[in-house]
C-alpha positions as protocol buffer text, in pm:
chain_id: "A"
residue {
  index: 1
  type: UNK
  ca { x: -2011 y: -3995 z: -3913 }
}
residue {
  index: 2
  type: UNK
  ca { x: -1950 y: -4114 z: -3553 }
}
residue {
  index: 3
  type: UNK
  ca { x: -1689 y: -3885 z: -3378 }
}
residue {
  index: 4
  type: UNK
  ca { x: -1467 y: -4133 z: -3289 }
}
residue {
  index: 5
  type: UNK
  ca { x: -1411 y: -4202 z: -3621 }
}
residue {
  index: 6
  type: UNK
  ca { x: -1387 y: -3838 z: -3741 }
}
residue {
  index: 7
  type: UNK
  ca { x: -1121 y: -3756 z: -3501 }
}
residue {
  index: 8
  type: UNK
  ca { x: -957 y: -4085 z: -3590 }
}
residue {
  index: 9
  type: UNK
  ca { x: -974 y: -3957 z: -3983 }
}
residue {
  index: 10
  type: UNK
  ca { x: -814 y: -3621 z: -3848 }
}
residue {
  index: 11
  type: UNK
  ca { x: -554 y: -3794 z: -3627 }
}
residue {
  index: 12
  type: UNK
  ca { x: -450 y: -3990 z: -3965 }
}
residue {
  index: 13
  type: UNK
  ca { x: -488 y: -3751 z: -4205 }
}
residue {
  index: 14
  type: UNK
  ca { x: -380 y: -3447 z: -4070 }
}
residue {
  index: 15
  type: UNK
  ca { x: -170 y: -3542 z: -3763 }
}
residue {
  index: 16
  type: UNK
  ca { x: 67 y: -3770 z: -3913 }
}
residue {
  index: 17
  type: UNK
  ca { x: -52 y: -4075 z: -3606 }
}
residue {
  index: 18
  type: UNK
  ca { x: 2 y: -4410 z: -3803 }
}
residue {
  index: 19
  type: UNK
  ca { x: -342 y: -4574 z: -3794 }
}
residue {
  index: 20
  type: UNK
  ca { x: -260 y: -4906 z: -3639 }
}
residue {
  index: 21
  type: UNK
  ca { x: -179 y: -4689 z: -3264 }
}
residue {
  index: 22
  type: UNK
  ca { x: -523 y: -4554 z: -3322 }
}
residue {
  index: 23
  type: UNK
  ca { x: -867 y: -4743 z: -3182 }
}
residue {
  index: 24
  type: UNK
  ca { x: -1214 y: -4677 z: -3189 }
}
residue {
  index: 25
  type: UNK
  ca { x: -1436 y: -4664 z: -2909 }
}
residue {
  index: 26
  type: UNK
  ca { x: -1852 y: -4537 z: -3017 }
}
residue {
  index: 27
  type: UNK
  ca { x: -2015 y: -4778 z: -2803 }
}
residue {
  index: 28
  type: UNK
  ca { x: -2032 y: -4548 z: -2466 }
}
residue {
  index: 29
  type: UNK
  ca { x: -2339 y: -4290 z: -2372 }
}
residue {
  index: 30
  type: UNK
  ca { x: -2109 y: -4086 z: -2088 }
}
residue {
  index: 31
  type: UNK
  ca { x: -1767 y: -4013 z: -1996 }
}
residue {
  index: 32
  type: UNK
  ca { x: -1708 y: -4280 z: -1717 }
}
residue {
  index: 33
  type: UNK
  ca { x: -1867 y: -4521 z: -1958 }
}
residue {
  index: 34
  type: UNK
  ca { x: -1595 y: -4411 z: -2242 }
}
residue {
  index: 35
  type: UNK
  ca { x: -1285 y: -4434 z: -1972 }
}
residue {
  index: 36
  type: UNK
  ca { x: -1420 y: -4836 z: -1873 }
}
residue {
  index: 37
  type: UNK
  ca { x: -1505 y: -4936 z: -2235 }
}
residue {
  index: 38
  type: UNK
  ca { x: -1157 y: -4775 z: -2401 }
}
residue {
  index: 39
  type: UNK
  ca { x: -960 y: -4944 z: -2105 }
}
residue {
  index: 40
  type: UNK
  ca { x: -1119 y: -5266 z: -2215 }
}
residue {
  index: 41
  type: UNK
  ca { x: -1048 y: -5226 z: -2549 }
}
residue {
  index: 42
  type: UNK
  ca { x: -684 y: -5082 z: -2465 }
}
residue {
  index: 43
  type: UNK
  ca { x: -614 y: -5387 z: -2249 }
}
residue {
  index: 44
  type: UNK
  ca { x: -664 y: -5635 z: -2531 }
}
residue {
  index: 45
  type: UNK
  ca { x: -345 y: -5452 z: -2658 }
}
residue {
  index: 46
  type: UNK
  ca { x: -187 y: -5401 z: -2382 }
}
residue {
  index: 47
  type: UNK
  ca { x: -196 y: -4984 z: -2328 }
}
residue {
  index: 48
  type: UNK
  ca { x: -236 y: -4853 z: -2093 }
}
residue {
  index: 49
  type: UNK
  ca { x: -84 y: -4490 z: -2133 }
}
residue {
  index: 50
  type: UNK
  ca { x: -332 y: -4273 z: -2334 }
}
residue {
  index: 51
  type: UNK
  ca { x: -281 y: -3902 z: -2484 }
}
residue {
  index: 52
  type: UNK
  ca { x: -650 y: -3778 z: -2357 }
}
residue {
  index: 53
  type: UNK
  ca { x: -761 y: -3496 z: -2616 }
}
residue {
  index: 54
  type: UNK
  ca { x: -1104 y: -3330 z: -2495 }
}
residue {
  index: 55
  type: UNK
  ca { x: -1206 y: -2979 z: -2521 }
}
residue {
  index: 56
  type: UNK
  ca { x: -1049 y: -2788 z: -2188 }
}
residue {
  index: 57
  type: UNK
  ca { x: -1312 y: -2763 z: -2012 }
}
residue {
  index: 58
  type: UNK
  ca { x: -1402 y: -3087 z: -1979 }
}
residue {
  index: 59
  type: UNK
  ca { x: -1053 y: -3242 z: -1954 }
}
residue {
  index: 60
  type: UNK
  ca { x: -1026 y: -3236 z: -1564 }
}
residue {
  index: 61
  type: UNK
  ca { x: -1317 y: -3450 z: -1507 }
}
residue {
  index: 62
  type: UNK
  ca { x: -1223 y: -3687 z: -1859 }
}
residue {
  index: 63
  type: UNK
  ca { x: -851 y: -3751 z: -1683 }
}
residue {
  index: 64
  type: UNK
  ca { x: -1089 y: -3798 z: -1370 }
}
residue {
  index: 65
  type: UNK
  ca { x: -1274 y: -4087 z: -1515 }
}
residue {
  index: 66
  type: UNK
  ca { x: -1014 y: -4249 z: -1717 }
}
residue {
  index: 67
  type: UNK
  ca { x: -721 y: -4272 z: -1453 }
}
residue {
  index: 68
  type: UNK
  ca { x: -981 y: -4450 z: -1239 }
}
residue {
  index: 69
  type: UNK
  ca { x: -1066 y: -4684 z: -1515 }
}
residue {
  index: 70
  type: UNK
  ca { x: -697 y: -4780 z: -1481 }
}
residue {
  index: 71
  type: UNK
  ca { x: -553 y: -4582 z: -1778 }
}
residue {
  index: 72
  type: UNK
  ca { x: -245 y: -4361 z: -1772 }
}
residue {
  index: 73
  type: UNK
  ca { x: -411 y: -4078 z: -1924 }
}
residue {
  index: 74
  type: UNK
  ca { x: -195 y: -3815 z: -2048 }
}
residue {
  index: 75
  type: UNK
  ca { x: -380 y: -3489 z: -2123 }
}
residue {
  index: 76
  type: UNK
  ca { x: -432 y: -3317 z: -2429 }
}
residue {
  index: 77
  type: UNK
  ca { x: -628 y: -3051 z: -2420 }
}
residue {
  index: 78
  type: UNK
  ca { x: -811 y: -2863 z: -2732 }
}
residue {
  index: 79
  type: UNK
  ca { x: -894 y: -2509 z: -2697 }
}
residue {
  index: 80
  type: UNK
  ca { x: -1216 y: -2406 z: -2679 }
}
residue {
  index: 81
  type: UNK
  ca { x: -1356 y: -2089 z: -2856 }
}
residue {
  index: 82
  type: UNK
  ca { x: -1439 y: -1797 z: -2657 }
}
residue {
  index: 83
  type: UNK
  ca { x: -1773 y: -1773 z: -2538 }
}
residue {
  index: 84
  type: UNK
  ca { x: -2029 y: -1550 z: -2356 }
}
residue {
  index: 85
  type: UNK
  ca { x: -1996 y: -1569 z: -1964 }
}
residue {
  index: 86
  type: UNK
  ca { x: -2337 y: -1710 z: -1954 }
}
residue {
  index: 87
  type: UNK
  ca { x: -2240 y: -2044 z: -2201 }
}
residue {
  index: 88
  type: UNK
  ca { x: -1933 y: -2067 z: -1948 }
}
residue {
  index: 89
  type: UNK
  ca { x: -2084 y: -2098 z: -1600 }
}
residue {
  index: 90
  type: UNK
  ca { x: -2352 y: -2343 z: -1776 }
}
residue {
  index: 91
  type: UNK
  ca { x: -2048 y: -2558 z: -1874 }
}
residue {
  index: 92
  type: UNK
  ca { x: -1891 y: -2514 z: -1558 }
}
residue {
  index: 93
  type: UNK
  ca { x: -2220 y: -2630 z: -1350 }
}
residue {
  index: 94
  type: UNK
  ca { x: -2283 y: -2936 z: -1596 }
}
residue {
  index: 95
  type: UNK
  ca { x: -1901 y: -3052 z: -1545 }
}
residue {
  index: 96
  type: UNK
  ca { x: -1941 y: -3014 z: -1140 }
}
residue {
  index: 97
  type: UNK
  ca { x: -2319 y: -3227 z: -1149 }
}
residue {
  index: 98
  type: UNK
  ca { x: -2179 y: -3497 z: -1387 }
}
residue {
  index: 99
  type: UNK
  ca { x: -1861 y: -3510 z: -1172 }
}
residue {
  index: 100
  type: UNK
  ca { x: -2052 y: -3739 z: -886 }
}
residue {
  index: 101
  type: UNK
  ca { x: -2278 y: -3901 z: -1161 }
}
residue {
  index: 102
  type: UNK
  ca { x: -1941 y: -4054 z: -1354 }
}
residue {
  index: 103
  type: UNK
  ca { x: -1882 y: -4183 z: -952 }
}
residue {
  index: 104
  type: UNK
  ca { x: -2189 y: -4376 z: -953 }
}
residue {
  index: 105
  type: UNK
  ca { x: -2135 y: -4496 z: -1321 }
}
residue {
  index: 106
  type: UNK
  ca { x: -1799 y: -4619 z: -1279 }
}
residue {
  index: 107
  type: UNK
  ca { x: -1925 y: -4828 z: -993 }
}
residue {
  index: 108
  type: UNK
  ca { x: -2223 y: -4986 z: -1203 }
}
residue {
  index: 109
  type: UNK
  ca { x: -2477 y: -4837 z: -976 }
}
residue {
  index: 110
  type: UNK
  ca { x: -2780 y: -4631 z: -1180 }
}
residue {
  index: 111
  type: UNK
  ca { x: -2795 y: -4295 z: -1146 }
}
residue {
  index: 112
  type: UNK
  ca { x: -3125 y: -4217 z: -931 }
}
């Protein structure tokens, strides 16, 4: 099952959110790429104030990417589980590289 659609299942299901205020975007390879292809699809219905749910650690750099795809991105952030020090600083150091590589991306330039 895509993840899009598994959190849209849970959303549904278990969060009460009516399914018609609910779209599906499993098209995108990075988070830059996800911002610019939900804006697209959010602009077709005209939204463009979003409830951004990512794991905390990654939320900074997600509200990064989708406020400059034009979005009103309200964050929503999910708890992570606690972790060894060493699986922290690893996440930290990926979010901080991909940080200028979503730059790049959102201008349509290839990453070198």
């Amino acid at each position: 099952m895509v993840e899009a659609t598994a959190f849209r299942s849970w959303l549904v299901n278990q969060g009460g959110v009516p399914e018609t205020l609910t779209w599906i975007e499993c098209c995108s390879l990075s988070t830059a790429e996800n911002a610019r292809c939900s804006a697209r699809i959010l602009a077709e219905q005209h939204v463009r104030r979003v409830g951004l749910v990512t794991c905390d650690w990654h939320l900074p750099r997600a509200l990064r990417a989708f406020r400059r795809a034009g979005l009103e991105a309200v964050p929503v952030p999910a708890p992570s589980p606690r972790t060894v020090f060493l699986r922290r600083w690893a996440r930290a150091l990926r979010e901080r590289a991909a940080g200028p590589l979503d730059t790049w991306r959102t201008w349509g330039w290839e990453v070198p």
